[in-house]
C-alpha angles and dihedrals in degrees: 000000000000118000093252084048095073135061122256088252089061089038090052089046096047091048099043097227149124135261097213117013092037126206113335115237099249083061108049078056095063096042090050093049085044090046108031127218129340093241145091114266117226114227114239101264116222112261114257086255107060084039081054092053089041082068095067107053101089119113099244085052092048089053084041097057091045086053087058104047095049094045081048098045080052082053088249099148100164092055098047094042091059098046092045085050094060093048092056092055095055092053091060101054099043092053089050089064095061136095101067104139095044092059092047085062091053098053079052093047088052097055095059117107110248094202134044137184102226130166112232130166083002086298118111112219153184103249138171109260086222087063102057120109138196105285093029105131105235126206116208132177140174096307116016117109106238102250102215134355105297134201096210118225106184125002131171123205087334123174132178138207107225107155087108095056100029111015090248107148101212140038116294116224113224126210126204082195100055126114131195113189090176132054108272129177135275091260099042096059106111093177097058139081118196131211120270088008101127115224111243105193137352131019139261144166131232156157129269113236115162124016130182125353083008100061123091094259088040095059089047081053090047090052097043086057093052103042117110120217105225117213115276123240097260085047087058098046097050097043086052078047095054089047093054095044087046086053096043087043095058109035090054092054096053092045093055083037101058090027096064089038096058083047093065098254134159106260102221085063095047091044090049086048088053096051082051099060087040093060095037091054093053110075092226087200106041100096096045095043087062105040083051094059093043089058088050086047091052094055088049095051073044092058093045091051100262109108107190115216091197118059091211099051088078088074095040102053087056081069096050111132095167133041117190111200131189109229108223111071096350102064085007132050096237085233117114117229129200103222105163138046133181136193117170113310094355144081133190130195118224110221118219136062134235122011102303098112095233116120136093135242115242128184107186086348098297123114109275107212098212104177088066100043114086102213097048091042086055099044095055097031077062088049092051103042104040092054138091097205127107135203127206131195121192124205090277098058095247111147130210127169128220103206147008104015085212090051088045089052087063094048086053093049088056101040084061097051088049094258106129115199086218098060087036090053091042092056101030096039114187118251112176129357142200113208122229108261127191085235099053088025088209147103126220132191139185123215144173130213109066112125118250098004090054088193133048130179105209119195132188116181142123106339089229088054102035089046099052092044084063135080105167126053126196102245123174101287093041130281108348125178112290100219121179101267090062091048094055092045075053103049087044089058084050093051097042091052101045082045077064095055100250124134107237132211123188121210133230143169139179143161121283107213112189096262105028113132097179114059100150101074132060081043131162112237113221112173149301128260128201128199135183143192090242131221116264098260087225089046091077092062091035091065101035081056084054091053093053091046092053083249118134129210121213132188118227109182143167083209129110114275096244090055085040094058103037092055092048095052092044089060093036101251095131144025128241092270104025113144112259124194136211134205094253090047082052094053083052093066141081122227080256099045088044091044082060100043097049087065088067102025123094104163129040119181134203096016123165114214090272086055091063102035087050086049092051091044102052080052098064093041081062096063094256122130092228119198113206115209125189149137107207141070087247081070098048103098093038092057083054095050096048129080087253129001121206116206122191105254094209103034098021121111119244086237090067091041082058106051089038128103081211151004130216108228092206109043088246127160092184082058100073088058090054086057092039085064092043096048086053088045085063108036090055087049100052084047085057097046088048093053079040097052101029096054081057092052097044091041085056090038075059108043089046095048103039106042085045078062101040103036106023131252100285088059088068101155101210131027111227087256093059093050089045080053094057102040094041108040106010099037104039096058102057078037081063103045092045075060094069104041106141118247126292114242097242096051103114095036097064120085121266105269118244129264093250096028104139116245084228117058127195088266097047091055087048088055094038090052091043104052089043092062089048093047090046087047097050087047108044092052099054090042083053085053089046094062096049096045087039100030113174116175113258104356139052108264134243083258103037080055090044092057095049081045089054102035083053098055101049092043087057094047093051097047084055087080104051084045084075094094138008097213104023125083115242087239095052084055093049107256099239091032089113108069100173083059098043089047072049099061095045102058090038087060090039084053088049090049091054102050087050106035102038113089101209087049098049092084100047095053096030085242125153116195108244136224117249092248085067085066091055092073098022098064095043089049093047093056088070098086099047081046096059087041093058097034090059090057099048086053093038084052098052084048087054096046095053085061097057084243123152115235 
């Protein structure tokens, strides 16, 4: 049995304590001693070194360091500095990203209560909370944290806020009496306090039963440190990429390498060959291009209010096909809101959302004046009276509540009908109240101030109590007879409201004679009154968006089902007869059964943290990238469980900051769909800079290869430093720019890719092959004119080997523009549109300038400066490639076309 399962008396046996003494000191020091502290453990983080090894263990560092070693072992050092430097690089910034999960313990360490009132040895006293253990009595009252989970013993009127743990929007009232003979959910049991959950209203006094790692926080501390991040998609592709580069790499070098040996050659030029190859086949610049792009992604998401904590989670959240969302704060405003208002025979809705007290009062749509109609004047004057909230509005007409977010949604109702809780208090003043208790489920209080009468109890509480404790109603010419009929007419306006998902209050006043006791009976029924947590206005188009974009939105609360489901069919989540699921209904299933039903399932109520987790999980098993938001602690360990997890940056814990890939500045649901569409933006462009970067590297794989066979390898066309040149410094910066290309119209209308969908489609191969040859082609030919225009026995000459450099790089820089879109053609686009490329271009051809045309730099690089007839055939030559690029689309487009597909 659970601890809210058993009596007190059961409680008190199992912990050995005492009711009303408490534990003895001797005693809290044993079990202290037994227990441990009452706080969470951190886990031992790894050292900085071995985070800093961690870094190169990817595949493309891996080919990088070998490059640098081999180009070091040949002495040479320019070439393995500057790969070495790179890698380096890398390493940093990677490491920089580290240290989530430790930051997500300390906001939970930070949450705990340092101090508690506890009873020991008969004495109450002023502890450390850390210093609590499992029996101590515990005394509690409105505004202390509850120090540790807690079996309560007595309570009066106590109420506790637990949004932050469940998902539950209001205060949950807690009961020492109750009693749960089956297995109910986190947020359901009555009888317990938990750790770090702040008390709202009322006291109590209770038993400690579970501290530290074995509280219900501890145990979400405890997860968070043992769940693994998996690799992101774009980890996975480039890591297949590197393999295939490492193979390709590899098997192209033996085969130069026997090949010129079994020729008779000399082996340091076929060594030298086969670097070659080895440095023309790795993209340099591959890894720091992206993790460049994925920097300047990061600012704009930024820009937008979501600021992303892992660098690689912008591109992740592009191939989001779920997003799992917590309902309070996160689809709704935490701000409960009256909508509704009846008075016999009539209901009025309240316009306005949230607690600013701006919004009419229609009644069929027509402006309701409040302050002149008797019914309504005395409804809200009750709302306002019998009530310990405040509201308070700043100059700028900015509202926040202290209090009861239920008694502050009736402040607000007034307040928009012209009725201040500071002139209704100064000319009604309270004289005597009754709390509001779990048994009587109402709230009376006693004012002064009301005419004739002088003196009126006014009471709000459950419609079913509050009707049948009246016998009288305010109807339009004063209090009439309540008969049954009107009650039941009553009782169906109840029912109707709370079917719509709204909390209902009912109304009541009476006079309050001197020595009258009982001031809740005989009493005048005046109205009802229903509130909700509303939608985010914004919420409704960000998940319409979603749809479009083959995304789908689903609800994960700690709420009830009936809130859940209204507010998911208010924003359009759901349809009139989607399945819904509840906590219990999850415990019922098996991770199969659960895999299947998450696959028809959108919104999911009273659910505990394992809930969610187990819901991502099963997900992700399906083959979906799930994104996890949420606001609360309840959401911690499913953010870290998802693919990316999106904590609220203004209501949001630190504890789900912590665990999240990024946080939304603003609150903002919509704003999830602003970062969806980057993350698409980028991973679209990082597609376009690989096909860009890796048709250079096969066309110098190529050249390299091929003209070794044809020619021989003393006829090598290009040293290794030239090729470092090019995919480091003439390559990366077009490779950037390609980075930044602006969104293609049709981005947030394709369908979400798939988790192990390759970076590099069929068409993208078919691109990549075609535009090699071509660059091959254009190469190899001038570097044919160049030997006869540069001859040097035996061997190719320094400017046979500087028009194949150049010829190359133009090739390659012209080739970036058409690498701006895959379908469409260059001139659709507008050629110059780009103007970080064009800027691009222009400092890649200056570079170029400088290694040819400057004297102290020729040999360095083997370079020779050029008259200007060489340019006559090099820039012709150098077209080919762009041409073939740009002839593919258009074909590509007329194939398309004939389908009946979009581009």
């Amino acid at each position: 049995m659970e601890i809210y399962q058993k009596s007190r008396e059961q409680v008190l046996t199992e912990l050995q304590t005492d009711a009303a003494s408490g534990l003895t000191a001797a005693e809290a020091a044993r079990r202290l001693d037994e227990y441990g502290p009452n706080s969470l453990q951190e886990k031992k983080s790894q050292s900085w070194l071995v985070k800093l090894f961690n870094q190169f263990k990817d595949v493309m560092v891996l080919i990088l360091i070998a490059a640098s070693a081999v180009s070091a072992a040949l002495n040479e050092w320019i070439d393995a500095l500057v790969i070495l430097a790179i890698v380096i690089v890398n390493a940093i910034l990677g490491l920089v990203q580290e240290g989530k999960a430790e930051k997500a313990i300390e906001a939970l360490q930070k949450m705990t209560s340092p101090q508690a009132r506890v009873i020991r040895d008969g004495q109450q006293q002023l502890i450390e909370a850390a210093n609590l253990v499992p029996g101590d009595l515990v005394l509690l009252e409105a505004g202390d944290l509850v120090p540790a989970d807690i079996r309560l013993m007595e309570s009066a009127m106590l109420k506790a806020e637990e949004a932050s743990l469940t998902g539950e929007s209001l205060p949950v009232e807690k009961d020492a009496n109750a009693m749960f003979p089956d297995t109910v959910s986190l947020g359901d049991r009555a009888n317990v306090l938990f750790m770090s959950t702040p008390v709202t209203y009322g006291r109590g006094r209770g038993l400690v039963h579970a501290t530290g790692a074995r509280t219900e926080i501890g145990k979400i501390a405890d997860r968070l440190q043992s769940i693994k991040e998996d690799l992101t998609p774009l980890q996975r592709n480039l890591n297949h990429l590197g393999k295939i580069l490492g193979i390709v790499c590899l098997v192209v070098c033996a085969i130069v390498l026997v090949e010129g040996l079994l020729l008779g050659g000399e082996f340091l030029p076929i060594f030298m060959t086969a670097v070659s190859l080895a440095v023309a086949a790795i993209p340099e610049g591959l890894p720091a291009v992206v993790t460049i792009v994925l920097a300047l992604g990061m600012k704009r998401m930024a820009d937008q209010n979501a600021i992303v904590k892992r660098l690689l989670a912008v591109e992740t959240l592009g191939s989001v096909d779920v997003i799992c969302s917590d309902k309070t704060g996160t689809l709704t405003q935490n701000e409960m809101t009256v909508t509704r208002l009846y008075t016999l025979g009539r209901q009025i809705q309240v316009e306005g959302n949230g607690y600013k007290p701006e919004g009419r009062l229609l009644q069929d749509e027509q402006p309701v004046d409040a302050l002149h109609d008797a019914a309504l004047n005395r409804l809200l004057t009750i709302g306002v009276l019998c009530n310990d909230a405040t509201l308070v509005v700043d100059d700028a007409k900015d509202a926040s509540i202290l209090g009861d977010p239920t008694e502050a949604a009736l402040l607000v109702a007034a307040a928009k009908a012209g009725l201040g809780q500071q002139d209704l208090q100064q000319r009604h003043p309270r004289l005597s109240d009754l709390p509001f208790d779990s048994e009587r489920k109402m709230m009376t209080t006693v004012h002064a101030g009301f005419g004739e009468a002088e003196r009126l109890s006014l009471t709000k509480g459950a419609p079913d109590i509050v009707v049948t404790r009246c016998s009288r109603c305010l109807g339009e010419n004063g209090p009439e007879p309540f008969t049954d009929p009107m009650k039941a007419q009553v009782l169906e306006a109840n029912r109707q409201l709370a079917a719509s998902a709204l909390r209902v209050l009912g109304f009541a006043w009476r006079t309050a004679g001197e020595g009258d006791k009982d001031l809740e009976t005989d009493m005048v029924f005046v109205g009802l009154m229903g509130m909700i947590d509303p939608p985010r206005p914004e919420a409704r188009d960000a998940i319409r968006l979603c749809s479009s974009a083959g995304i789908r939105a689903v609800m994960i609360t700690g709420d009830y089902r009936e809130t859940a489901v209204a507010i998911a069919r208010d924003l359009g989540m759901i349809g009139p007869n989607e399945r819904v699921l509840a906590g219990n209904e999850i415990d019922s299933l098996s991770d199969d059964g659960l895999k299947t039903a998450v696959e028809e399932t959108s919104v999911y109520a009273r659910v505990s943290p394992d809930h969610k987790v187990r819901i991502v999980t099963a997900l992700r098993e399906q083959g979906h990238i799930a994104s996890m938001t949420g606001d609360g602690v309840n959401d911690a360990m499913a953010l870290k469980s998802a693919d990316i997890g999106v904590a609220m940056g203004i209501t949001g814990t630190d504890v789900s900051k912590g665990s999240a890939d990024m946080i939304l500045t603003d609150d903002n649901f919509a704003t999830i769909v602003s970062a969806v569409r980057e993350g698409r933006i980028i991973y679209s462009n990082i597609r376009k800079f690989v096909a860009f970067l890796l048709s250079c590297n096969v066309g110098e794989i190529l050249i390299i290869f091929l003209a070794t066979l044809l020619l021989g390898p003393a006829y090598i066309p290009l040293l290794p430093i030239q090729l470092l040149w090019l995919n480091l410094v003439t390559d990366s910066f077009p490779a950037l720019a390609l980075g930044q290309e602006r969104g293609e119209p049709d981005v947030m209308s394709r369908k979400p890719r798939k988790k192990n969908e390759p970076i590099m489609n069929r068409q993208m191969l078919l691109g990549i092959g075609s535009q090699s040859i071509a660059i091959f082609a254009a190469v190899f030919i001038a570097f044919q004119i160049g030997l006869n225009r540069y001859p040097l026995d035996g061997m190719a000459s320094d400017g046979a080997r500087t028009i194949a450099f150049i010829t190359l790089i133009m090739a390659e820089l012209l080739r970036s523009f058409s690498a701006r879109s895959e379908n469409y053609p260059v001139l659709s686009l507008g050629l110059f549109k780009n103007s970080i490329l064009n800027k691009a271009v222009l400092l890649s051809l200056a570079l170029m300038l400088v290694v040819v045309y400057v004297p102290f730099l020729n040999p360095i690089f083997s370079t020779v400066p050029l008259p200007a007839a060489d340019w006559l055939y090099m820039v012709p030559l150098a077209l080919l490639p762009f041409a073939v690029a740009e002839i593919g689309k258009w074909a590509a487009g007329l194939q398309r076309k004939s389908r009946g597909q979009k581009a």
